[in-house]
C-alpha positions as CSV (number, residue, x, y, z in Angstrom):
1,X,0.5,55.0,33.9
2,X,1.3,53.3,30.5
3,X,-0.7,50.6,29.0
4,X,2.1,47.7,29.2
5,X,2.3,48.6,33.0
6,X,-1.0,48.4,33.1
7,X,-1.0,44.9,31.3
8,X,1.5,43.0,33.1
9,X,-0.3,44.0,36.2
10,X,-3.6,42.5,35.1
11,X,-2.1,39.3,34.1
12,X,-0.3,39.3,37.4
13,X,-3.0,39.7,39.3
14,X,-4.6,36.7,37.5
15,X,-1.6,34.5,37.7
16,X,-1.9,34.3,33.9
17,X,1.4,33.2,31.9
18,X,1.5,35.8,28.6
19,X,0.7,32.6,26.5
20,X,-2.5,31.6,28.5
21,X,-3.2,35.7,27.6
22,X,-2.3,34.8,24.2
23,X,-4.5,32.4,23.8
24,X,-7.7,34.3,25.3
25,X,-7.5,37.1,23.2
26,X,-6.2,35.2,19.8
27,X,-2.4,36.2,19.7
28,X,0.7,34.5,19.7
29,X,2.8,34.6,23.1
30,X,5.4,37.3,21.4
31,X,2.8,39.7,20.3
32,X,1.8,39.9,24.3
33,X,5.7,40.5,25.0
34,X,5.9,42.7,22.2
35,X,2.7,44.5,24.0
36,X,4.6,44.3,27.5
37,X,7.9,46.0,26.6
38,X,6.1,48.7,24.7
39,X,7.8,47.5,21.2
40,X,4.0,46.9,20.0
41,X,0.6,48.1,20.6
42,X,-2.2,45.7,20.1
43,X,-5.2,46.5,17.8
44,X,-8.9,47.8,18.3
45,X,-9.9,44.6,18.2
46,X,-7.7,42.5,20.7
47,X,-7.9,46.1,23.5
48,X,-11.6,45.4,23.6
49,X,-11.1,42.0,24.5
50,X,-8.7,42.7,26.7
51,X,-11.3,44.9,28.6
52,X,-13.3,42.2,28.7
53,X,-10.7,39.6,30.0
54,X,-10.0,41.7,32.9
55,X,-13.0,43.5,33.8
56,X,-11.8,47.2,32.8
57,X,-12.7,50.4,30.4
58,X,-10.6,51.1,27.3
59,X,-9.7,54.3,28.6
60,X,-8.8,52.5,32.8
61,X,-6.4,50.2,30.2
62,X,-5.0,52.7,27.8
63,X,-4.8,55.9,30.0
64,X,-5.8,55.1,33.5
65,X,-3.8,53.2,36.3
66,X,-4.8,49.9,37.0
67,X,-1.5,48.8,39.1
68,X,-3.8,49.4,42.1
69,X,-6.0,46.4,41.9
70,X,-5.6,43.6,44.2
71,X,-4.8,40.2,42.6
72,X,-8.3,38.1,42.0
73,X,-8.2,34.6,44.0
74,X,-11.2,33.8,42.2
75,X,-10.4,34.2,39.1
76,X,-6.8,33.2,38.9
77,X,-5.3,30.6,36.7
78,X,-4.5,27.4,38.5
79,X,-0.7,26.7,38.6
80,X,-1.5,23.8,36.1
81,X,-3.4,25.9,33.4
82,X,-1.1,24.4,30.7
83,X,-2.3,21.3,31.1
84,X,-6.1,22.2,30.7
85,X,-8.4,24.3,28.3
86,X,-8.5,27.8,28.7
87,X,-10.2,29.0,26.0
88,X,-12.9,26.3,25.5
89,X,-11.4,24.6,22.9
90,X,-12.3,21.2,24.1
91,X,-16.0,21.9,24.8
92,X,-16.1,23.6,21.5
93,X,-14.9,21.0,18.7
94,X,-16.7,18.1,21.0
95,X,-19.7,20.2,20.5
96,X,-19.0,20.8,16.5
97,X,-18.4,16.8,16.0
98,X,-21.2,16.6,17.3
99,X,-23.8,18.4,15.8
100,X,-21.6,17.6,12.1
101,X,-22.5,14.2,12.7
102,X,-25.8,14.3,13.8
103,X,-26.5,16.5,10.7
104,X,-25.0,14.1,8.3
105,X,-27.0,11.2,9.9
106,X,-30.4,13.1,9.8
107,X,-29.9,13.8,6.2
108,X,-29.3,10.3,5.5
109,X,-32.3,8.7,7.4
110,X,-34.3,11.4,5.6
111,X,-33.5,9.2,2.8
112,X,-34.2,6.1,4.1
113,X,-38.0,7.1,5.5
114,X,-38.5,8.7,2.1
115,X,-37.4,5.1,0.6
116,X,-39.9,3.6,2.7
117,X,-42.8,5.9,2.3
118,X,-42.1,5.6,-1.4
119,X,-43.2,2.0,-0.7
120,X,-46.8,3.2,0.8
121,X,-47.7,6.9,0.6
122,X,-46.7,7.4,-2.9
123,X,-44.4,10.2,-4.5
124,X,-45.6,13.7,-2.4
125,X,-44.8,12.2,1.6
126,X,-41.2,10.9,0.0
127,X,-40.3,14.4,-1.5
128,X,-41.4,15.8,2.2
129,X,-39.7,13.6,4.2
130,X,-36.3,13.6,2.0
131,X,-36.5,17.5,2.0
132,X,-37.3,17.4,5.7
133,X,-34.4,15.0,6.3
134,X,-32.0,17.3,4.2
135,X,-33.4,20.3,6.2
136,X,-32.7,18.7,9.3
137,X,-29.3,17.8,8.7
138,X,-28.7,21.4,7.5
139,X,-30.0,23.2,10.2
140,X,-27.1,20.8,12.6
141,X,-24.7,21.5,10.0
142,X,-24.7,25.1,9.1
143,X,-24.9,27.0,12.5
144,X,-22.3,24.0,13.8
145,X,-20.1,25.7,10.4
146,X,-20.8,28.9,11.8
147,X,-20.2,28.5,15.5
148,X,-16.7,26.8,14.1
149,X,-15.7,30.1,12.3
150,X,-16.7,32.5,14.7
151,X,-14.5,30.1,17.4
152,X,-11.3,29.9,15.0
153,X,-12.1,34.1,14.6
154,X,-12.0,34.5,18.0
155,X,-8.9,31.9,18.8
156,X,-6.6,31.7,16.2
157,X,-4.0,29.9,18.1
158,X,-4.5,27.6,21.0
159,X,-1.5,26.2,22.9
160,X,-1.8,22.7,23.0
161,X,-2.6,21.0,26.5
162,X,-3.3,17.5,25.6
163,X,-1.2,15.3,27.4
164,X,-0.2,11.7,26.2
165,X,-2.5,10.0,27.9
166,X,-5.3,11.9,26.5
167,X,-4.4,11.4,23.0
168,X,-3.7,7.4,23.8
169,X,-7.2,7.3,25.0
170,X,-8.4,9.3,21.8
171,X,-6.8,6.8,19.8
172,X,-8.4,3.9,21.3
173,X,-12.3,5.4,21.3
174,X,-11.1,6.3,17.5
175,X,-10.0,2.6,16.8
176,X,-13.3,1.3,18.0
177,X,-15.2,3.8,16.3
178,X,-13.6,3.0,13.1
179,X,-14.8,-0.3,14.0
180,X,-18.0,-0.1,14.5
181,X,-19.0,2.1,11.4
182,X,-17.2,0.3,8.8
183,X,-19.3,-2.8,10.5
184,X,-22.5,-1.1,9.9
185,X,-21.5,0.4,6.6
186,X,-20.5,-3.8,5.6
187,X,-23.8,-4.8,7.2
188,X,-25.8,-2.9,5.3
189,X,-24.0,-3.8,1.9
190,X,-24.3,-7.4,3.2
191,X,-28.5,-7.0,4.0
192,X,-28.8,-5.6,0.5
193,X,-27.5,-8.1,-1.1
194,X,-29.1,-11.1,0.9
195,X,-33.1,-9.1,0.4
196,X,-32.5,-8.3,-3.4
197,X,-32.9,-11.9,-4.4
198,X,-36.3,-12.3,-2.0
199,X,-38.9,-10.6,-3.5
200,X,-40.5,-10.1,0.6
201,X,-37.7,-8.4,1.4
202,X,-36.7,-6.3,-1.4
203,X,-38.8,-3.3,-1.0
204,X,-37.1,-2.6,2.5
205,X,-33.9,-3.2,1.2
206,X,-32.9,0.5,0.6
207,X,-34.8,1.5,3.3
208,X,-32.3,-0.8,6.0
209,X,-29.6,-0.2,4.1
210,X,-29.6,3.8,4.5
211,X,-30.5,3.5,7.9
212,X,-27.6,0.9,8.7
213,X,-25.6,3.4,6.5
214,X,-26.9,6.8,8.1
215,X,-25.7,5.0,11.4
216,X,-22.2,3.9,10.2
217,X,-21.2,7.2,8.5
218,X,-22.6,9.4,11.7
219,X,-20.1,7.6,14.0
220,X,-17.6,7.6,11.3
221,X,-18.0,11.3,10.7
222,X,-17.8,12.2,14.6
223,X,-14.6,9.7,15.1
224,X,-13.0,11.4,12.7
225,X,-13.7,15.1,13.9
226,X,-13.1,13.6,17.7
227,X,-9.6,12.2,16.8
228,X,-8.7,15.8,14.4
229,X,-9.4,17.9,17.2
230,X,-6.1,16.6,18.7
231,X,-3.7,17.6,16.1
232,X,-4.5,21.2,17.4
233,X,-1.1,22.6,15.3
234,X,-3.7,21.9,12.4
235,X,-5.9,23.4,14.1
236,X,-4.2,26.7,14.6
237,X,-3.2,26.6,10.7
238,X,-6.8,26.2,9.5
239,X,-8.0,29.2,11.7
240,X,-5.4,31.6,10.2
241,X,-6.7,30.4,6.5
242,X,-9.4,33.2,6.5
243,X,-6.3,36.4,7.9
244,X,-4.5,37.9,5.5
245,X,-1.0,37.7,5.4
246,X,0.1,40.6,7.1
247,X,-2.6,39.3,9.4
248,X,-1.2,36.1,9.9
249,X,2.8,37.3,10.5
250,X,1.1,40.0,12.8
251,X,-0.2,36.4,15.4
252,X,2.5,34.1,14.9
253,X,5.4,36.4,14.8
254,X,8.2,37.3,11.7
255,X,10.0,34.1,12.7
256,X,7.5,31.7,12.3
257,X,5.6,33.5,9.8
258,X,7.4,31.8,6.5
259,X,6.9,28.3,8.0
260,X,2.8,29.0,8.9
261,X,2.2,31.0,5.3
262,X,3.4,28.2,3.4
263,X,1.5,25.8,5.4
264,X,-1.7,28.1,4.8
265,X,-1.2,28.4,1.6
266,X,-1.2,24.4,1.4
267,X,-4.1,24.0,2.9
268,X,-5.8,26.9,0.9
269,X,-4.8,24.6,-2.4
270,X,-6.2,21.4,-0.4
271,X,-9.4,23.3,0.2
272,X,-9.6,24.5,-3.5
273,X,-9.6,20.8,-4.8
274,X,-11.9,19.1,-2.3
275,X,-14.5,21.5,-2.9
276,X,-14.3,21.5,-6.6
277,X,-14.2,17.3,-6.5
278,X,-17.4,17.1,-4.0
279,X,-19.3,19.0,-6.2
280,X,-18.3,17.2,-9.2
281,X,-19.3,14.2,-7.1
282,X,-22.7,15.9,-5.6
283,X,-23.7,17.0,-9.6
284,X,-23.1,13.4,-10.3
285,X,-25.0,11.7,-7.3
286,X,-28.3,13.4,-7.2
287,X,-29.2,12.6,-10.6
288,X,-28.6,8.8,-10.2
289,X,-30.6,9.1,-6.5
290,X,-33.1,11.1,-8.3
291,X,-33.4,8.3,-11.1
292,X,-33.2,5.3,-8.7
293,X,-36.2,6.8,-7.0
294,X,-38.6,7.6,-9.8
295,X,-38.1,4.5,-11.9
296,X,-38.1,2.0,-9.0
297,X,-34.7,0.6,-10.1
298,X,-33.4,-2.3,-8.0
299,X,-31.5,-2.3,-4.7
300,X,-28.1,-2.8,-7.0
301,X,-28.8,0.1,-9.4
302,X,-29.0,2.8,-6.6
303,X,-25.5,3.5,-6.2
304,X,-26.0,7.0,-5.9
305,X,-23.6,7.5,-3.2
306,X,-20.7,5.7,-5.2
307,X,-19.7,9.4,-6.0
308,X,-19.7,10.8,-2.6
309,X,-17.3,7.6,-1.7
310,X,-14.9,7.9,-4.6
311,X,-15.3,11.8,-4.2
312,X,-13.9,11.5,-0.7
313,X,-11.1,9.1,-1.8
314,X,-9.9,11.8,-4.2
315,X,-10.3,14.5,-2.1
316,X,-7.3,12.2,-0.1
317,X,-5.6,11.6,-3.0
318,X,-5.3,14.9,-3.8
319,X,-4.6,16.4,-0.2
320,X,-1.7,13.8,0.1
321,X,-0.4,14.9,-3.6
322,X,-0.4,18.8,-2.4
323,X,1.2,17.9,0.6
324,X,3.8,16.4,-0.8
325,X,4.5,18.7,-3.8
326,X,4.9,21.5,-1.1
């Protein structure tokens, strides 16, 4: 019995569509007919997870015969599979948002109790909690950077299943979002200003401010990842940005291929600039934060995350300008 038999009875018996297939094991929908009418074979790779999709040896898929298994009530797609997430993709980016923002907001309270322990415990407790703050963040942020990867690895295309209601009531949570952390960013500029001309409440003035900060940008930071995860035709063309070319034409097929490598290669260039402006931005900021901090400048003279702001700006500027130009 060949493999393709083999194949299309699998699916069958899981009432799996070749793009729901295609989307478990990382393909496009034509490299599963390609697989089915024997005019392709898939790689190492994509066999072994295959095997593990439906339950089976390499050598029952490749060699053996498999058109004798009964069809699997218990695990077959429902008839409206389509319209839901088969892959995890929903679970997964909620999960990411989340665990980005959280890490962005611990890193800024850090920050905020080393500005206040700076007031009574003198310079070692700020250094620890800052670093501990940083530390914090980075242990939410770098395994929730990982876990992203490995996902986009594992599902480099994902058929989108949102339906219009969904993304109207994404749109609404993202408005009010918006909302409420440009509020708390505003408050906190406001609070500074108001406690730097009264000398009782001057030395918590950076303290609320980060904290009211640290707030803002967390919810800011997981609005924005929530409302992205939408746009999941992005999403697909940042998960082929690590595949090589041939790689890339191999999952979305010769017709498409121009279209998506062009579209990579736009966001490679996008990528390129961002990073290269953020660091500019981070070489620029830590100095000033370092300075504000050991010379007890006022509330006004610790704009150390000026940079960081205008650095994100740019990185806009410059993603729109690439965007266009291509």
């Amino acid at each position: 019995m060949s493999f393709r038999d083999n194949l299309q009875h699998l699916r069958a018996t899981r009432n799996m569509t070749q793009e729901q297939l295609a989307m478990m094991v990382g393909v496009s929908r034509q490299s599963v007919t390609k697989w089915e009418s024997g005019r392709s074979y898939p790689e190492m790779d994509k066999l072994m997870k295959l095997c593990q999709i439906f339950d089976c040896t390499l050598d029952e898929l490749v060699q053996g015969d498999l058109t004798t298994r009964e069809v699997e009530l218990e695990l077959a797609m429902p008839a409206t599979a389509l319209a839901e997430d088969v892959v995890g993709y929903e679970d997964h980016q909620r999960s990411f948002a989340r665990r980005i923002a959280i890490g962005v907001t611990a890193i800024i309270v850090g920050m905020a109790c080393a500005s206040a322990s700076d007031l009574f415990l003198g310079d070692g407790p700020t250094a620890l909690l800052f670093f501990g703050g940083v530390a914090v963040g980075l242990a939410f942020i770098i395994p929730a950077g990982l876990d992203h990867s490995a996902f986009q690895r594992a599902h480099p295309y994902v058929a989108d299943f949102y339906t219009s209601e969904q993304r109207m009531a994404e749109q609404h949570a993202f408005g009010i979002q918006l909302c409420v952390g440009i509020v708390l960013v505003l408050v906190g500029l406001v609070w500074g200003a108001f406690a730097d001309g009264r000398p009782a409440l001057q030395p918590f003035a950076g303290t609320v401010f980060l904290l009211l900060v640290a707030a803002g940008v967390g919810i800011l930071v997981y609005a924005g990842l929530m409302s992205s995860r939408m746009n999941v035709e992005e999403y697909n063309i940042s998960a082929l940005e690590e595949l090589s070319e041939e790689e890339i034409s191999g999952i979305v097929g010769s017709e498409r291929a121009p279209l998506v490598l062009e579209k990579v290669r736009r966001n490679r260039r996008v990528s390129a600039a961002c990073g290269i402006i953020m660091l500019l931005a981070t070489a620029i900021a830590l100095p000033l934060m370092f300075w504000a901090t050991s010379f007890g400048e006022p509330f006004w003279s610790r704009f150390f995350w000026i940079p960081w702001m205008v650095g994100g700006l740019l990185c806009g500027i410059a993603s729109i300008a690439i965007t266009r130009k291509g």
